[in-house]
Biopython code that builds the backbone (N, CA, C, O; Angstrom):
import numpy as np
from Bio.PDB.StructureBuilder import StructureBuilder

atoms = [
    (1, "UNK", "N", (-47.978, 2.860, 21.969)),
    (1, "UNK", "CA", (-46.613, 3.330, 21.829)),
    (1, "UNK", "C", (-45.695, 2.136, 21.606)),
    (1, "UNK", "O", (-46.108, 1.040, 21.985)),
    (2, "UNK", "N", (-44.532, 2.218, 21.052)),
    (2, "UNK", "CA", (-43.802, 1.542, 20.727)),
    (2, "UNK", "C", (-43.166, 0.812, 21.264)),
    (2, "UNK", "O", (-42.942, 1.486, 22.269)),
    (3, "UNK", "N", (-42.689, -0.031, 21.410)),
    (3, "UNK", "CA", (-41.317, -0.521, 23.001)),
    (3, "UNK", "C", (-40.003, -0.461, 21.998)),
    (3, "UNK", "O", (-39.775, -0.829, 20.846)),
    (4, "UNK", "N", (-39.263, 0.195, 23.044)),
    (4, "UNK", "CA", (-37.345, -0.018, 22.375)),
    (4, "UNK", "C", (-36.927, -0.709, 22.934)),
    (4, "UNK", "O", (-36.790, -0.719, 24.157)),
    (5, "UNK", "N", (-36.548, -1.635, 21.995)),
    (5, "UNK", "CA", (-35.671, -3.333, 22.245)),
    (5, "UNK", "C", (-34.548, -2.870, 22.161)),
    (5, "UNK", "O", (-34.219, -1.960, 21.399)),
    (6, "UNK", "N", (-33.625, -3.620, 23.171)),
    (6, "UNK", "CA", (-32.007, -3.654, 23.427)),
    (6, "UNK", "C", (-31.832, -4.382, 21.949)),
    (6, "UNK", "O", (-32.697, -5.018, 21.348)),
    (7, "UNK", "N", (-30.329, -4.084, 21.488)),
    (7, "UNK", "CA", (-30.059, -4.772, 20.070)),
    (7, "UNK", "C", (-29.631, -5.940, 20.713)),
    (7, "UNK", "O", (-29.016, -5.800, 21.770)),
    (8, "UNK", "N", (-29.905, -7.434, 20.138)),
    (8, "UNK", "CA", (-29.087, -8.246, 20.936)),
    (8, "UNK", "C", (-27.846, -8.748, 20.580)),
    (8, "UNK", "O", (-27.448, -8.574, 19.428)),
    (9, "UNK", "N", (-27.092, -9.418, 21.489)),
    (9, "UNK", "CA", (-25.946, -9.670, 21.210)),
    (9, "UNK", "C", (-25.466, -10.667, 20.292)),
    (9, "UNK", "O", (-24.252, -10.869, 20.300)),
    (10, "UNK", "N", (-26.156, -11.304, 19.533)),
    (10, "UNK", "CA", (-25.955, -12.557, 18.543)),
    (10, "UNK", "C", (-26.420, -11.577, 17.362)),
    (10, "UNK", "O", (-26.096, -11.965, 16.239)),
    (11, "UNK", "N", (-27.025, -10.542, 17.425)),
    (11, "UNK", "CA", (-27.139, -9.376, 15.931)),
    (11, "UNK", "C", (-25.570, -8.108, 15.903)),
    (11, "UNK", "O", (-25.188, -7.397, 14.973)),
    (12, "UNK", "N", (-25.116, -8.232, 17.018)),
    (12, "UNK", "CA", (-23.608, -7.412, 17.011)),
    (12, "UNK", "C", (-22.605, -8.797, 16.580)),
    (12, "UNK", "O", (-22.253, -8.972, 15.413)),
    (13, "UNK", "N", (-22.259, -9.625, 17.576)),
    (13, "UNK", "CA", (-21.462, -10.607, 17.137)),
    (13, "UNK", "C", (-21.544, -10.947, 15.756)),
    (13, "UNK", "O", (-20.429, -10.999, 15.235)),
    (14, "UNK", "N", (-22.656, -11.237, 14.860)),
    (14, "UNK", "CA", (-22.339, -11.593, 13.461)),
    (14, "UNK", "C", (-22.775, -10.085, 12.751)),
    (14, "UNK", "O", (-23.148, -9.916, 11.590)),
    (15, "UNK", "N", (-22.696, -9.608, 13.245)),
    (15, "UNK", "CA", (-22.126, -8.193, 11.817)),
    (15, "UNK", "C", (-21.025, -7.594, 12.667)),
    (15, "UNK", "O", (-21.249, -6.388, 12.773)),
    (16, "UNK", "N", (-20.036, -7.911, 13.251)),
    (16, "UNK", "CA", (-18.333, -8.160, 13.668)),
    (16, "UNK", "C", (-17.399, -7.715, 12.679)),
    (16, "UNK", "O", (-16.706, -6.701, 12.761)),
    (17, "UNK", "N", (-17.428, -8.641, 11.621)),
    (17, "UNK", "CA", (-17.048, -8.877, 10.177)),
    (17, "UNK", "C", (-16.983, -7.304, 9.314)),
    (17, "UNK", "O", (-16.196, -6.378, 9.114)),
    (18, "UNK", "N", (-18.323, -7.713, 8.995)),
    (18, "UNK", "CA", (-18.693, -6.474, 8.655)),
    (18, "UNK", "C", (-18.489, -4.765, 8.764)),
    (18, "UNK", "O", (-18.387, -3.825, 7.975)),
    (19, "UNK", "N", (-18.495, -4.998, 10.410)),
    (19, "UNK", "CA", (-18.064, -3.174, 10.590)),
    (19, "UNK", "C", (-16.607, -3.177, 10.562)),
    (19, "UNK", "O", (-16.151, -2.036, 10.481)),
    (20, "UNK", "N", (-15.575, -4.273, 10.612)),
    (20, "UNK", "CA", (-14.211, -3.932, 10.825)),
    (20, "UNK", "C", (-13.958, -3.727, 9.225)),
    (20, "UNK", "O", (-12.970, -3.100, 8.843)),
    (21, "UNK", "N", (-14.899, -4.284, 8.311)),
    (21, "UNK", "CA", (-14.509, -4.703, 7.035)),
    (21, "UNK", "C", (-14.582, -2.723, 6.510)),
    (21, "UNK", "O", (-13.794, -2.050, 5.845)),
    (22, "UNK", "N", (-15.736, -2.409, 7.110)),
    (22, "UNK", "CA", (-16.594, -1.114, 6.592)),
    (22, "UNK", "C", (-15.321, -0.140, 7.267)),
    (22, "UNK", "O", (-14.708, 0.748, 6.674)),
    (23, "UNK", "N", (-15.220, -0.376, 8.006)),
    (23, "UNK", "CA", (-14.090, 0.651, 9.019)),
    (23, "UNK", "C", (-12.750, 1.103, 8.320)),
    (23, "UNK", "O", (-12.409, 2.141, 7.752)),
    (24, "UNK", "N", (-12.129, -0.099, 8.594)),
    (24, "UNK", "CA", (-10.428, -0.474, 7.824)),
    (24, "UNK", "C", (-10.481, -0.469, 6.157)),
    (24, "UNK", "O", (-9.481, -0.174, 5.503)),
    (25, "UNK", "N", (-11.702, -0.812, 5.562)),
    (25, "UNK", "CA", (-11.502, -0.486, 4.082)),
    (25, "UNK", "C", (-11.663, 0.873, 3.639)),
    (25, "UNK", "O", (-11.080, 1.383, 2.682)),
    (26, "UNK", "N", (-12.577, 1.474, 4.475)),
    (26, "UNK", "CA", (-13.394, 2.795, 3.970)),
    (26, "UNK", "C", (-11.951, 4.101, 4.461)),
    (26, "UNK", "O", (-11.450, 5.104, 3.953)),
    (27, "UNK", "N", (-11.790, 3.334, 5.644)),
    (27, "UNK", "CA", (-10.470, 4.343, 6.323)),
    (27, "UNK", "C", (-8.762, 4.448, 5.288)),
    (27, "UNK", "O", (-7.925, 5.330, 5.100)),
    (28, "UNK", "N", (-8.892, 3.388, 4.962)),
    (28, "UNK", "CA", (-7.936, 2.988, 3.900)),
    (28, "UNK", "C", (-7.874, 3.619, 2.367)),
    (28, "UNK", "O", (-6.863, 3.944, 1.744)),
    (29, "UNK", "N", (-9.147, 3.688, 1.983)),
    (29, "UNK", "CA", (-9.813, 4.542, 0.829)),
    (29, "UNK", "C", (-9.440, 6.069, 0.929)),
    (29, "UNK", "O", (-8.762, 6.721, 0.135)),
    (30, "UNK", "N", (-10.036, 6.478, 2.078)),
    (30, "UNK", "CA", (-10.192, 7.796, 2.528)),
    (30, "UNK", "C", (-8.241, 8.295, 2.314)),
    (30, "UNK", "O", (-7.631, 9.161, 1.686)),
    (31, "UNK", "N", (-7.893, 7.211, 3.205)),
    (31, "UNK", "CA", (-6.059, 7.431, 2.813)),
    (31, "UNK", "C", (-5.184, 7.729, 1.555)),
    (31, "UNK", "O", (-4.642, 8.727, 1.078)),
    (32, "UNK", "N", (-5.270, 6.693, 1.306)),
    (32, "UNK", "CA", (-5.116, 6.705, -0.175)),
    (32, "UNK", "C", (-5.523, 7.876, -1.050)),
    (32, "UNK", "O", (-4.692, 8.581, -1.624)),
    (33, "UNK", "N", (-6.693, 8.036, -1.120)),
    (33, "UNK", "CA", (-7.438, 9.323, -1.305)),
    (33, "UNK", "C", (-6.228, 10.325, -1.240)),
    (33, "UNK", "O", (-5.417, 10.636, -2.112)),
    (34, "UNK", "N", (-6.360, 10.738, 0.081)),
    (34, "UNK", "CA", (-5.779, 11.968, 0.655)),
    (34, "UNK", "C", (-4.348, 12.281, 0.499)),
    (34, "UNK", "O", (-3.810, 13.362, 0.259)),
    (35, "UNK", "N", (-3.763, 10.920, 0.714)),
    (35, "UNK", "CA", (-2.039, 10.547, -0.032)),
    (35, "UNK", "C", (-1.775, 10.934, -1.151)),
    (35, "UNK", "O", (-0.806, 11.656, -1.384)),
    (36, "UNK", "N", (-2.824, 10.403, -2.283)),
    (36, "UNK", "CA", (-2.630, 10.644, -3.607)),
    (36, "UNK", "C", (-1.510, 9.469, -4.378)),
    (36, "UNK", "O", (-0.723, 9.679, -5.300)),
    (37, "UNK", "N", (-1.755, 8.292, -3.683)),
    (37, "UNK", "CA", (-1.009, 7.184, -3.504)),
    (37, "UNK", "C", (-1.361, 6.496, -3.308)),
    (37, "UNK", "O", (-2.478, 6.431, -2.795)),
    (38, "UNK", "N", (-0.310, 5.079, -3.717)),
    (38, "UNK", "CA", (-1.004, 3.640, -2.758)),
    (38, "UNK", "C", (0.591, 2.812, -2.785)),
    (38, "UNK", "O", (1.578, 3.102, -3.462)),
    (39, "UNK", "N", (0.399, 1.644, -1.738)),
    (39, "UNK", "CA", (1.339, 0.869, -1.251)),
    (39, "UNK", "C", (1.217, -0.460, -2.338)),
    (39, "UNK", "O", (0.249, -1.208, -2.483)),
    (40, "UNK", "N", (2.286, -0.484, -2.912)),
    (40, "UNK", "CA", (2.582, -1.618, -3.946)),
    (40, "UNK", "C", (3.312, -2.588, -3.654)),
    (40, "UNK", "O", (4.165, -2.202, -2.854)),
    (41, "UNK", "N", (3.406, -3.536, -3.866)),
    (41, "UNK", "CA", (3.850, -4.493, -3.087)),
    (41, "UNK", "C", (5.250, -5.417, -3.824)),
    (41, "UNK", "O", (5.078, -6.371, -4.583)),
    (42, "UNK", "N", (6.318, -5.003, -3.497)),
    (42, "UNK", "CA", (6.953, -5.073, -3.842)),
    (42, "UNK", "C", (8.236, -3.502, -4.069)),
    (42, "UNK", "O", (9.463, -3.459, -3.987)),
    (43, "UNK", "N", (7.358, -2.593, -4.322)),
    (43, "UNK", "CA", (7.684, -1.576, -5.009)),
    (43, "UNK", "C", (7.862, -0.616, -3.593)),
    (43, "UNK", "O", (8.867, 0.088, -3.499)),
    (44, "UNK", "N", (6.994, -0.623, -2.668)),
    (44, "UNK", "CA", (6.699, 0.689, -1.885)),
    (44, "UNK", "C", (5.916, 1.171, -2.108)),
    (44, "UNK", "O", (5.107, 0.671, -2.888)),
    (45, "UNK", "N", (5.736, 2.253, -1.624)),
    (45, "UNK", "CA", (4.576, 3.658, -1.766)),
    (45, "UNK", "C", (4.427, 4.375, -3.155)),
    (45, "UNK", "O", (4.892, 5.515, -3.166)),
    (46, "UNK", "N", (3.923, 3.975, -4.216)),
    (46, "UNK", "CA", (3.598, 5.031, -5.192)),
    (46, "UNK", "C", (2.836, 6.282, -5.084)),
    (46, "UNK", "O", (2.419, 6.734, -4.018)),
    (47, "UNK", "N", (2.661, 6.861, -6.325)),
    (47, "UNK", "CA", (1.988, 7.822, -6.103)),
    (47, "UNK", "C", (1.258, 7.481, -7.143)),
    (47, "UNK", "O", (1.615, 6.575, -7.896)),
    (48, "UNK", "N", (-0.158, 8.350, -7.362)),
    (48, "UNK", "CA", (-0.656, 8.065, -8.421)),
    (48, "UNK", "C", (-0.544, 8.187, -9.793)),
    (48, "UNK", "O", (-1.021, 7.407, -10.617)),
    (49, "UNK", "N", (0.217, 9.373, -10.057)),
    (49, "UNK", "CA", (0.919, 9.290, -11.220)),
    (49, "UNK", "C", (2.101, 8.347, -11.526)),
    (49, "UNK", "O", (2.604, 8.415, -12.648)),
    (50, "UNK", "N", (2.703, 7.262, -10.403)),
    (50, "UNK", "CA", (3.745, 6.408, -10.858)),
    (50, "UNK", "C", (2.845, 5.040, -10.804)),
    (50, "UNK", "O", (3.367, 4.049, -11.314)),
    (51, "UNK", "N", (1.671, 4.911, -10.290)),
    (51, "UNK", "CA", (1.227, 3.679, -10.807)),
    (51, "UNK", "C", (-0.340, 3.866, -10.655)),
    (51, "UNK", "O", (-1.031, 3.447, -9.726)),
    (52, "UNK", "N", (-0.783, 4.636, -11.846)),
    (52, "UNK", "CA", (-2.294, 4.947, -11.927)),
    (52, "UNK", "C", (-3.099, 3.408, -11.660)),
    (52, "UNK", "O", (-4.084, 3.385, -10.922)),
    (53, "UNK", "N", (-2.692, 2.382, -12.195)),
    (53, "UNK", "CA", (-3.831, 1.023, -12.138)),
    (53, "UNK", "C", (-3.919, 1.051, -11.062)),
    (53, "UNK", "O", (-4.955, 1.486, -10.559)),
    (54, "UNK", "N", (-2.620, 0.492, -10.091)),
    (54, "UNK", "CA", (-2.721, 0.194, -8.830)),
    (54, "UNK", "C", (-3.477, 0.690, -7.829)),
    (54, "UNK", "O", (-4.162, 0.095, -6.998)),
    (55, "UNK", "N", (-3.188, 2.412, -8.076)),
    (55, "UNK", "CA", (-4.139, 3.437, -7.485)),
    (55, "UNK", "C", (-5.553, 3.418, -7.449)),
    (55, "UNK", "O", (-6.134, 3.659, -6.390)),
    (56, "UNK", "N", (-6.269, 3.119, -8.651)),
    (56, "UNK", "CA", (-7.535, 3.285, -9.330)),
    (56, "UNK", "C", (-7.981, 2.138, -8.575)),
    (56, "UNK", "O", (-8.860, 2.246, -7.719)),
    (57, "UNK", "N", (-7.438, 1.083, -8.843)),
    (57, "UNK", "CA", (-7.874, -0.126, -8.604)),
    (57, "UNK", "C", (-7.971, -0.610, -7.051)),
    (57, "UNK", "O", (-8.985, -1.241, -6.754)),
    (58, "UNK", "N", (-7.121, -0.397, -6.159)),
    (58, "UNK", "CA", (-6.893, -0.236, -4.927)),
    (58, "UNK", "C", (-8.127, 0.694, -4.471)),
    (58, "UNK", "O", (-9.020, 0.470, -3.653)),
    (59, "UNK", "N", (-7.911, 1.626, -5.145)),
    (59, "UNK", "CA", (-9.354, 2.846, -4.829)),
    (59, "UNK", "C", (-10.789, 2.377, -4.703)),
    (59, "UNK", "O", (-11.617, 2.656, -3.835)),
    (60, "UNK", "N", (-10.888, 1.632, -5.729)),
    (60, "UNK", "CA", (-12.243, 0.992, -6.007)),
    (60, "UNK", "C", (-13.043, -0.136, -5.481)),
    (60, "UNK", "O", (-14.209, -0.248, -5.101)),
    (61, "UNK", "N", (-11.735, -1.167, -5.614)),
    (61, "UNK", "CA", (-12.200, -2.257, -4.345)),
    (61, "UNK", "C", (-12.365, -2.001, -3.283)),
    (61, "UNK", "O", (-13.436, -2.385, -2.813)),
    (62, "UNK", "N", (-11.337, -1.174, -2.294)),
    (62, "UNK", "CA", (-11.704, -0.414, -1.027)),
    (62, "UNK", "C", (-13.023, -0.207, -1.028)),
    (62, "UNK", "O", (-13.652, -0.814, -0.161)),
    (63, "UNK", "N", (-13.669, 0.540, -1.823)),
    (63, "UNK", "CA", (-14.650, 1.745, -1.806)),
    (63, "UNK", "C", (-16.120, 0.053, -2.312)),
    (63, "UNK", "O", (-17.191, -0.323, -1.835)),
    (64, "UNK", "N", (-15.605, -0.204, -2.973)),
    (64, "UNK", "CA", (-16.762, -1.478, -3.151)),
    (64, "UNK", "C", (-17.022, -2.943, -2.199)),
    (64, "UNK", "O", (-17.880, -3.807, -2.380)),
    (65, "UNK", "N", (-16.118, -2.880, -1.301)),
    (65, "UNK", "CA", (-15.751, -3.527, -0.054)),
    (65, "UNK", "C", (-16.462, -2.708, 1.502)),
    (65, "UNK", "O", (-16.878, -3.224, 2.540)),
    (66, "UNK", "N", (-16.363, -1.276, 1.085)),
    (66, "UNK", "CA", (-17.184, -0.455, 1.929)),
    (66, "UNK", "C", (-18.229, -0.603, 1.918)),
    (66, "UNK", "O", (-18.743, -0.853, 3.008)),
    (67, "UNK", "N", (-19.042, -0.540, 0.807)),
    (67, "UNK", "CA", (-20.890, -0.486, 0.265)),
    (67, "UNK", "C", (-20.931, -1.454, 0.390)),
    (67, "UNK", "O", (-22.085, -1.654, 0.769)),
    (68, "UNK", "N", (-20.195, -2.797, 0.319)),
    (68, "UNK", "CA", (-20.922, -4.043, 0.303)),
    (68, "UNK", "C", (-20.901, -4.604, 2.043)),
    (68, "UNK", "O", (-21.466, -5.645, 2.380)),
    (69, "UNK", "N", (-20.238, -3.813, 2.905)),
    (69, "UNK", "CA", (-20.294, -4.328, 4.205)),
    (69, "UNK", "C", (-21.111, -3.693, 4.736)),
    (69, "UNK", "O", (-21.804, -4.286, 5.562)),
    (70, "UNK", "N", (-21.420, -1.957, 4.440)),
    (70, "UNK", "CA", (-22.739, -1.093, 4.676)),
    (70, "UNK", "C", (-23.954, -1.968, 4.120)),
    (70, "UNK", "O", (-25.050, -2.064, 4.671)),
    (71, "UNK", "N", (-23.690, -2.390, 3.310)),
    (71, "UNK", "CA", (-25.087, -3.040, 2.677)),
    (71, "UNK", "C", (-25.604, -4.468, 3.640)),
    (71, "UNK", "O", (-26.732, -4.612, 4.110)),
    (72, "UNK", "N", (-24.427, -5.460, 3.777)),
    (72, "UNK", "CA", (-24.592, -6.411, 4.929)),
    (72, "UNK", "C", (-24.905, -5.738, 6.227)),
    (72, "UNK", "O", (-25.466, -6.699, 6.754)),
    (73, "UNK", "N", (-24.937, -5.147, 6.794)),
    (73, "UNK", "CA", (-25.204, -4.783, 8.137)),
    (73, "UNK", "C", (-26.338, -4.050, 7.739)),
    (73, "UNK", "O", (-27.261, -4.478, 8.432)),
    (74, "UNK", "N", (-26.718, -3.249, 7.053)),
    (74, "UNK", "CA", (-28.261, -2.583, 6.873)),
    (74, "UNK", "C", (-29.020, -3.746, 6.626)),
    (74, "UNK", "O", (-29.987, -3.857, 7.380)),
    (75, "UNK", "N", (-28.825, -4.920, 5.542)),
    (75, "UNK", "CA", (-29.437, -5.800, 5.569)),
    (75, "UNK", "C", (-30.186, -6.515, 6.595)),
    (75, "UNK", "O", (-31.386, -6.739, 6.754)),
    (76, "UNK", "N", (-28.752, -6.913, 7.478)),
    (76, "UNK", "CA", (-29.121, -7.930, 8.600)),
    (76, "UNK", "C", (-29.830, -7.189, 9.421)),
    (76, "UNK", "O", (-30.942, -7.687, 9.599)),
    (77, "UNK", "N", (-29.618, -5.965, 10.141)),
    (77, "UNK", "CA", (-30.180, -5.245, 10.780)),
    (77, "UNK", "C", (-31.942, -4.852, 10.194)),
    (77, "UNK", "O", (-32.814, -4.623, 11.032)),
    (78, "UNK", "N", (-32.195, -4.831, 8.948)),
    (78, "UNK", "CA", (-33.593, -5.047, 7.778)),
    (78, "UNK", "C", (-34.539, -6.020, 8.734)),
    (78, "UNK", "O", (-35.464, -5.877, 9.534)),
    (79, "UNK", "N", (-33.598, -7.300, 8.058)),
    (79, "UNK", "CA", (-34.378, -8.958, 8.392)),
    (79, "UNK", "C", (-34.689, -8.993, 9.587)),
    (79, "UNK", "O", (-35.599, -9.728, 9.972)),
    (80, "UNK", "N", (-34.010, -8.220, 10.400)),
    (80, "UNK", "CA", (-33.973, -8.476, 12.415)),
    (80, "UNK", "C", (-35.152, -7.958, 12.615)),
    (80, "UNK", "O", (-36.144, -8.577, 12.997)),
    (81, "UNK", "N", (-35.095, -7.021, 12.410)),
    (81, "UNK", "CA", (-36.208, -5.580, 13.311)),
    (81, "UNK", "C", (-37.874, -6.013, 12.029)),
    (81, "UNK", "O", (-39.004, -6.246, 12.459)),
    (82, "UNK", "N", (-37.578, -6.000, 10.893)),
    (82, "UNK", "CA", (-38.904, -6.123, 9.839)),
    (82, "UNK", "C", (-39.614, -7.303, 9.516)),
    (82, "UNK", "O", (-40.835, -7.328, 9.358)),
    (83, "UNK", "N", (-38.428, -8.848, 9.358)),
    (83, "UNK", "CA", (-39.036, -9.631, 8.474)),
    (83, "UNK", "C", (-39.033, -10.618, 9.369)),
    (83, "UNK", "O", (-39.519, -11.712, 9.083)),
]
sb = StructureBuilder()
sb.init_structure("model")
sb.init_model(0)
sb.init_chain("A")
sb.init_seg("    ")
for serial, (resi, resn, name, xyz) in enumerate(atoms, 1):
    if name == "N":
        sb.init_residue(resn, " ", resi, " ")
    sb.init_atom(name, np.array(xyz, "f"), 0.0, 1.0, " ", f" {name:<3s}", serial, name[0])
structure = sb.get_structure()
């Protein structure tokens, strides 16, 4: 049978980064999303029909800032436990 290892604490401390990154970007996405808007800087709060790039673009990095911090923490968590 198997043994279940405690995760240790030097594998939480450095993927830190990571889940706040996955959290606050993905939560931010989801906003935006749901707003139908985004915060311009300079300008205020658009909407997406008053500044489609900003929107799109804001949308996407969020959302590619998400997968790439899901992807770091599945990773590290990979190398820990497999390799």
């Amino acid at each position: 049978m198997r043994e279940i290892k405690m995760v240790p604490i030097e594998l939480i401390i450095g993927s830190i980064g990571n889940i706040i990154a996955f959290i606050f970007c993905l939560g931010y996405a989801i906003y935006t999303f749901l707003r139908k808007g985004v915060h311009v800087k300079g300008r205020g709060w658009k909407t997406k029909d008053e500044a489609p790039k900003s929107y799109y673009f804001t949308l996407g990095i969020m959302i590619l800032v998400s997968i790439l911090s899901l992807g770091a923490i599945i990773f590290r968590l990979y190398t820990y436990y497999f390799v």
